[in-house]
C-alpha positions, 0 to 999 in steps of 0.5 A: 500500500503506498501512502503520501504524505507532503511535509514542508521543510528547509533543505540545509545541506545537500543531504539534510532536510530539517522538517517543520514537524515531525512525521510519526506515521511511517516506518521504513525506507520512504521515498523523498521528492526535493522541489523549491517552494514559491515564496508565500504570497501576500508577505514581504521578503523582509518578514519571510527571509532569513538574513541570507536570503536577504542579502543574496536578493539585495546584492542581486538587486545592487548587480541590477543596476546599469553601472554606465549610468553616471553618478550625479555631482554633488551640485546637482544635489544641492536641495536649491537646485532640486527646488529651483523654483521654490527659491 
């Protein structure tokens, strides 16, 4: 008889899957399919991702950046050249 259960957890290692509860209902060899999970909708990346994961998509999001672009002078920035007409 073949019996399937879906247990959520985290892969650590390339062999390790730390689960986030425990299964108690089999015994035995089981077989384990590995497949990455969306990012759960509704909630921001800040509140859901480890501090890794955070900083592999921030420095994915820094490499974003066309780096031809040039860096506006210091002058150009002054805030009576952002409000020119306020002046």
């Amino acid at each position: 008889m073949k019996v399937a259960f879906v247990v959520l957890g985290r892969l650590t290692a390339s062999n390790h899957i730390e689960l986030e509860e425990p299964v108690q209902d089999i015994e035995g060899p089981v077989e384990v399919t590995v497949r990455p999970l969306g990012p759960p909708k509704g909630e921001p990346l800040y509140e859901r991702a480890s501090a890794t994961e955070w900083r592999t998509a921030f420095h994915a999001w820094i490499e974003s950046h066309d780096r031809t672009v040039p860096i506006p002078s210091a002058e150009s920035l002054r805030r009576e050249r952002i409000y020119e007409d306020r002046v």
